[in-house]
C-alpha positions in Angstrom: -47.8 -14.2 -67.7 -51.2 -15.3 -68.6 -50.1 -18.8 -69.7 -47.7 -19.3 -66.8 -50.7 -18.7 -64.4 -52.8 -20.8 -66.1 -50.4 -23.8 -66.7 -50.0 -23.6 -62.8 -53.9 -23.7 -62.0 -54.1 -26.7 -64.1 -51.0 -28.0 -62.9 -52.5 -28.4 -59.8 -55.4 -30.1 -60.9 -53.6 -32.6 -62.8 -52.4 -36.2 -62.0 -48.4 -36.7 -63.1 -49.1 -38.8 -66.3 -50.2 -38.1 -70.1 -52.4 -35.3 -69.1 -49.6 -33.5 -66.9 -47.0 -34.1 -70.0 -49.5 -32.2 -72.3 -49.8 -29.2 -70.3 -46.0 -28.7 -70.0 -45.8 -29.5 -74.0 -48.3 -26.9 -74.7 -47.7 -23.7 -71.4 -44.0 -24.7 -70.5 -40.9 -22.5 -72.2 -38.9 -23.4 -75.0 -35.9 -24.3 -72.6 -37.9 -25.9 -70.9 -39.6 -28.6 -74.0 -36.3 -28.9 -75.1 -33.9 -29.8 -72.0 -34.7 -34.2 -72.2 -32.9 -35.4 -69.8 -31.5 -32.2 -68.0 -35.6 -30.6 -67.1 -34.4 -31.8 -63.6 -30.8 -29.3 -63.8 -33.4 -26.5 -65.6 -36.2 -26.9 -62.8 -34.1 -26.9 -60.0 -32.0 -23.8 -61.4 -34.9 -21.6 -61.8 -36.3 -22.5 -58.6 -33.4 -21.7 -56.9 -33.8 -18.6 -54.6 -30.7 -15.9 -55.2 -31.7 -14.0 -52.7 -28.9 -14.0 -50.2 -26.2 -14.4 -53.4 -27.8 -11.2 -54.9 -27.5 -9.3 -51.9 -23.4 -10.4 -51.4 -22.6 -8.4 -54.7 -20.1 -6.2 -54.1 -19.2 -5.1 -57.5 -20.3 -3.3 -60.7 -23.7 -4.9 -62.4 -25.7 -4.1 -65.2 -28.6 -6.4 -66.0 -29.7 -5.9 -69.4 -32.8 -7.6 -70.2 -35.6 -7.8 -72.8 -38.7 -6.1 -72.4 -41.0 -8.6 -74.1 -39.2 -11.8 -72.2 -42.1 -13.9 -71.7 -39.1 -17.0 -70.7 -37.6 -14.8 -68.1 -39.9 -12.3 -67.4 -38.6 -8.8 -66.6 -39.8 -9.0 -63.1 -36.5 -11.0 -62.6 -34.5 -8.2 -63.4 -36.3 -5.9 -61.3 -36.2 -7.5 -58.3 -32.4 -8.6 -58.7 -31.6 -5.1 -59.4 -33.1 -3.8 -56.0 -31.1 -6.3 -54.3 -27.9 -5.8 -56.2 -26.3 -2.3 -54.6 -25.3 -0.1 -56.9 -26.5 -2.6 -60.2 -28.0 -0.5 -63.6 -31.0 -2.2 -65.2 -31.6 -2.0 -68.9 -35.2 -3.6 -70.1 -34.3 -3.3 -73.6 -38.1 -2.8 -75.4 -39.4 -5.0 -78.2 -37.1 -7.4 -77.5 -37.5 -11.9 -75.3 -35.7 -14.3 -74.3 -34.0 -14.9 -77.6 -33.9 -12.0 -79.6 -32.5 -9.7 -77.3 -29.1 -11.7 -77.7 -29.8 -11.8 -81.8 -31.1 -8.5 -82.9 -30.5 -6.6 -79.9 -27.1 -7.5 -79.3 -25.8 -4.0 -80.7 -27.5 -2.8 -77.4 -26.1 -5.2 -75.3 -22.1 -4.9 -76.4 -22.8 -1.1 -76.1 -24.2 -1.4 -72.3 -21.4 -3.8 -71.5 -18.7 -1.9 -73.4 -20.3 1.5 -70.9 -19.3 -0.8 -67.5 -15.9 -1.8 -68.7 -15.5 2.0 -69.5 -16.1 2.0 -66.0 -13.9 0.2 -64.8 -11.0 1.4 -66.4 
């Protein structure tokens, strides 16, 4: 959270150019140094407000997400799972962005395997 606070301060401060390039190098995500050509596609995706989608949900959720996400952060979740009715969120601790799908998968197949039990 710290570093996505920061990098907005300076964002702010900075001139599009070199200096602008180096601050997303060093505070932006992963997905984000690495999407080339498709940062537009990325930027606009996770600006996109859900809001109105979110609330339309009319079926069984479960949002399982990692605790330690620093990518995605867990806020996300929470706010998606007050506007989904009904949804089950999982913060799965000690695991981010990448490792929740890696070494937590176990947990994740288990959760998923509970809604299909479900809907059965």
């Amino acid at each position: 959270m710290p570093h996505r606070l920061a990098f907005r301060a300076m964002r702010a401060l900075t001139p599009e150019g070199p200096a602008r390039d180096r601050l997303r190098e060093r505070y932006g995500s992963s997905d984000y140094r690495a999407a080339g050509a498709m940062r537009p596609v990325l930027i606009k995706a996770v600006n996109e407000d859900q809001t109105e989608i979110a609330r339309s949900i009319r079926m069984p959720v479960v949002l399982v997400h990692g605790e330690a996400d620093t990518e995605s952060p867990p806020e996300i979740a929470t706010r998606l799972h007050a506007l989904i009715a009904g949804s089950r969120l999982h913060l799965l601790r000690g695991f981010d962005h990448l490792t929740i799908l890696g070494d937590g998968r176990h947990q994740v197949i288990h959760l998923l395997d509970q809604l299909l039990g479900r809907l059965q």
